[in-house]
C-alpha positions as CSV (number, residue, x, y, z in Angstrom):
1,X,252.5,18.2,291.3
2,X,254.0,20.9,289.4
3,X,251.6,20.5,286.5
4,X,248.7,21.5,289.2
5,X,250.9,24.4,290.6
6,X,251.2,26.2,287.2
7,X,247.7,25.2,286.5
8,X,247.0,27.1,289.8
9,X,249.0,29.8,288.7
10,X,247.7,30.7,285.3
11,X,244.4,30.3,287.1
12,X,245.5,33.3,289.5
13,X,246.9,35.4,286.8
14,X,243.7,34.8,284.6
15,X,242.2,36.2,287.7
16,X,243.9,38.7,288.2
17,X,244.1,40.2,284.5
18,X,240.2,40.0,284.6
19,X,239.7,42.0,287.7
20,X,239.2,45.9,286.9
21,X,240.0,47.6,289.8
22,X,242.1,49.6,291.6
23,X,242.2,50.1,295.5
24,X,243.2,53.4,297.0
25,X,244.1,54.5,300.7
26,X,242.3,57.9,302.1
27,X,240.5,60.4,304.9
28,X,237.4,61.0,304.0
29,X,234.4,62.5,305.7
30,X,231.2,60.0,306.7
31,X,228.2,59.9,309.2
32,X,230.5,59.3,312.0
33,X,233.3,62.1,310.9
34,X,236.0,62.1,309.4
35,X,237.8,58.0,309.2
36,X,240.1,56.3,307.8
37,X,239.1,54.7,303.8
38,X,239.6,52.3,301.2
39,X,238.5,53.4,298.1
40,X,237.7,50.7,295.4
41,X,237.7,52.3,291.5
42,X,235.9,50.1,289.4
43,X,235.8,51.3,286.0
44,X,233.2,50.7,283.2
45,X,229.8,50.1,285.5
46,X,227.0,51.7,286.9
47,X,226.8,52.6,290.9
48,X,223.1,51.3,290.9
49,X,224.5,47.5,289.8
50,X,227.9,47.5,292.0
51,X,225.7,48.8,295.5
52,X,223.2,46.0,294.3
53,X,225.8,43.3,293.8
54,X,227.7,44.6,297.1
55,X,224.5,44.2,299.1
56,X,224.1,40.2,298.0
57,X,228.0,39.9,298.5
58,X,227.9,40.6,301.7
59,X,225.2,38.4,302.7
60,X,228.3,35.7,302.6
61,X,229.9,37.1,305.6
62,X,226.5,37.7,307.9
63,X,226.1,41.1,307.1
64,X,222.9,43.1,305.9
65,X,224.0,45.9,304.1
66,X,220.9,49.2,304.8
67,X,220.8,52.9,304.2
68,X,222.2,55.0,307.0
69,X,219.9,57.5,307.9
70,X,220.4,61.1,306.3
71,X,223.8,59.9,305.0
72,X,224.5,58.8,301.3
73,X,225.8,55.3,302.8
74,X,225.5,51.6,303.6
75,X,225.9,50.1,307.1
76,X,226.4,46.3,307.1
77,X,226.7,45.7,311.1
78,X,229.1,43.0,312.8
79,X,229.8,40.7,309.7
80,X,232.2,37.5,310.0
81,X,235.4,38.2,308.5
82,X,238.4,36.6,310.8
83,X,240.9,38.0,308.3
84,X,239.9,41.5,308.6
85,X,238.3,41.6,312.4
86,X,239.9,38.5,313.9
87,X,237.3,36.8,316.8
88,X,235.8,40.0,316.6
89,X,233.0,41.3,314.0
90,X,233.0,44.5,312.0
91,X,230.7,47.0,310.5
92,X,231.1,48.1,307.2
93,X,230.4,51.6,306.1
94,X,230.6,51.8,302.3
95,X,229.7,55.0,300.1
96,X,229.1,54.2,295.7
97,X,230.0,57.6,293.8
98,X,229.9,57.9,290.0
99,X,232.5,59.8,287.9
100,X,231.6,59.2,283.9
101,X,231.8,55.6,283.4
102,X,233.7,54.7,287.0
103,X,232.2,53.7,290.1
104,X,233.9,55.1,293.3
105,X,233.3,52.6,296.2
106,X,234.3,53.9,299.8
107,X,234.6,51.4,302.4
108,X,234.9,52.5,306.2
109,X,235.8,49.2,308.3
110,X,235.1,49.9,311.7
111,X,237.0,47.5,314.1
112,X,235.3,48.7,317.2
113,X,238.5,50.5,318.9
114,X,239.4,51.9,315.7
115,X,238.4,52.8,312.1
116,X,241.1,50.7,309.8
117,X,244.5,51.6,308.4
118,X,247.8,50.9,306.8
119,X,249.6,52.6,309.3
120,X,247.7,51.1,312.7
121,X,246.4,47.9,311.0
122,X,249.1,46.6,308.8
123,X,248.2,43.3,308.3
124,X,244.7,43.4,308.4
125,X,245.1,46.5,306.2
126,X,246.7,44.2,303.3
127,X,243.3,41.5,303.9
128,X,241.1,44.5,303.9
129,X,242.6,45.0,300.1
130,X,242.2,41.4,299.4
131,X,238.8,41.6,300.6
132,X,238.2,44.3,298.3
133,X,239.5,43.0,295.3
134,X,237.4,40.0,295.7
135,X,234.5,41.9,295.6
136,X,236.0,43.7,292.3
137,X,236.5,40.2,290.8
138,X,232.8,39.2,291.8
139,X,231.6,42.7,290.0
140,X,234.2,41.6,287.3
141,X,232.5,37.9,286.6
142,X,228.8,39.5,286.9
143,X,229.8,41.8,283.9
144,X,230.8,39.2,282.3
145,X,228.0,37.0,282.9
146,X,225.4,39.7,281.7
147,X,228.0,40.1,278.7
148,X,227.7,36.6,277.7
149,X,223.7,36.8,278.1
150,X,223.7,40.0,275.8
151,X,225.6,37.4,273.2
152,X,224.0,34.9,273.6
153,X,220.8,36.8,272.7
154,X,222.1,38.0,270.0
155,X,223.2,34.3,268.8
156,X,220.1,33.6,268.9
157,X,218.5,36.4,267.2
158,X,220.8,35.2,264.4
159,X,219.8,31.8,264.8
160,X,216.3,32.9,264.4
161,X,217.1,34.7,261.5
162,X,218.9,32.0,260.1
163,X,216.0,29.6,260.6
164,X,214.0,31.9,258.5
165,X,216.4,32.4,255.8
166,X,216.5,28.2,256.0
167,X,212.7,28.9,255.8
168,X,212.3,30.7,253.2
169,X,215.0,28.9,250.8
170,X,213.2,25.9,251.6
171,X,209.9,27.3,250.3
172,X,211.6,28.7,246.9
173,X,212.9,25.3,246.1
174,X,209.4,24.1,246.6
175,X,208.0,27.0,245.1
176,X,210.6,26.3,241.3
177,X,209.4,22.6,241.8
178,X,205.9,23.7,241.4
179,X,206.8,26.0,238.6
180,X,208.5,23.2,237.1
181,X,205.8,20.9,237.5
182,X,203.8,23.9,236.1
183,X,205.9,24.4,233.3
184,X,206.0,20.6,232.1
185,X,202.1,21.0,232.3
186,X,201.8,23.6,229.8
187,X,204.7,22.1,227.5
188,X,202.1,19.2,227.9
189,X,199.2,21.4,227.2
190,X,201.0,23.3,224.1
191,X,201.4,19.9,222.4
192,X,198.4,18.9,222.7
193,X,197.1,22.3,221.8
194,X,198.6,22.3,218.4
195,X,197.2,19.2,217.7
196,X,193.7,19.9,218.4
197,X,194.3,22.9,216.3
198,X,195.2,20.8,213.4
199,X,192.0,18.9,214.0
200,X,189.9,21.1,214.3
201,X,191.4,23.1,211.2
202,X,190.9,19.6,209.7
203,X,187.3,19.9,210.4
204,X,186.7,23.4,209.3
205,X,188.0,22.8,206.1
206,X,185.6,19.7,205.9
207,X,182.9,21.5,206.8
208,X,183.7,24.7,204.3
209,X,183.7,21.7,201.9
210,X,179.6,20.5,202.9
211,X,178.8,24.5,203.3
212,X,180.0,25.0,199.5
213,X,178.0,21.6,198.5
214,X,175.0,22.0,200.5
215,X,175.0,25.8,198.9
216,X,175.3,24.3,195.4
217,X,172.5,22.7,196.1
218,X,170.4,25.5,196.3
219,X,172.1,26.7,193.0
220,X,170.7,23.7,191.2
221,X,167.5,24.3,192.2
């Protein structure tokens, strides 16, 4: 039992060292005035892939996340989550900003009395935070999922490569066998060479030997 507990733990901590994020409280202005805000900082990402990402996350708690009309925000209406909105459901008005390599995600719960808070909605205030950082750890593994694509691209661009290189060593053992076989060929041919050289030298001396006799001959005529 306390094996699994400190497996349970490290598991957490892992967790929670991967997550980048960082979950502020504040006022700011929206289609509906001015409410009460989380703001999620996720660092290192692009707004286009977080609002993306946010729109299939919340597809887990019945919510369908569209564009608010003339307003630079997402309305996800009445979604499931007892934590947050108890028996009741909530919309979700969320906002993505970009500041260099940071995404800015404002999230506007609207609990149907009352936009939440830390200082009206305690409780619900503290699952509204653990709500959020889910969502940062989800944005957190899908980095790292694209990550480990990217690498294992490139693995394989190196194994391609090293195929080749495999290849291609392959091909200049085959090609020194030839050249061996080549080699041992002519070494062959040289041999034999010389020795018809020597016969046939053989057989030009003979025959310088008939052309002197047969010319002599001629002589003697």
């Amino acid at each position: 039992m306390k094996r699994q507990l400190l497996f349970l733990l490290l598991v957490f901590l892992a967790n929670v060292t991967l997550v980048n994020g960082q979950i502020t409280e504040d006022v700011k202005s929206m289609n509906l005035g001015v409410k009460n805000a989380l703001i999620l900082e996720l660092p290192d990402t692009k707004k286009k892939f977080v609002s993306k990402l946010w729109k299939k996350h919340i597809k887990d708690y019945k919510g369908k996340a569209k564009k608010v009309k003339k307003a630079d925000e997402l309305l996800a209406k009445e979604c499931e989550i007892p934590d947050i909105g108890g028996s009741k459901k909530v919309d979700l008005y969320t906002r993505f900003a970009s500041n260099g390599d940071n995404v800015y995600m404002t999230l506007w719960i609207d609990l149907g009395d009352n936009f939440l808070s830390s200082a009206e909605n305690p409780e619900r205030y503290t699952e509204a935070e653990k709500f959020l950082m889910r969502f940062a750890l989800e944005v957190t593994k899908e980095k790292i999922k694209i990550e480990i694509e990217k690498e294992e691209d490139t693995l394989k661009d190196f194994e391609k490569d090293m195929k080749k290189l495999v290849r291609a060593n392959e091909n200049y053992h085959r090609d020194i066998e030839q050249a061996k076989e080549k080699i041992k060929k002519a070494e062959s041919n040289i041999a034999q060479n010389e020795k018809d050289q020597k016969n046939t030298k053989e057989q030009i001396e003979d025959q310088k030997e008939k052309v002197v006799k047969v010319k002599k001959r001629l002589e003697d005529l």
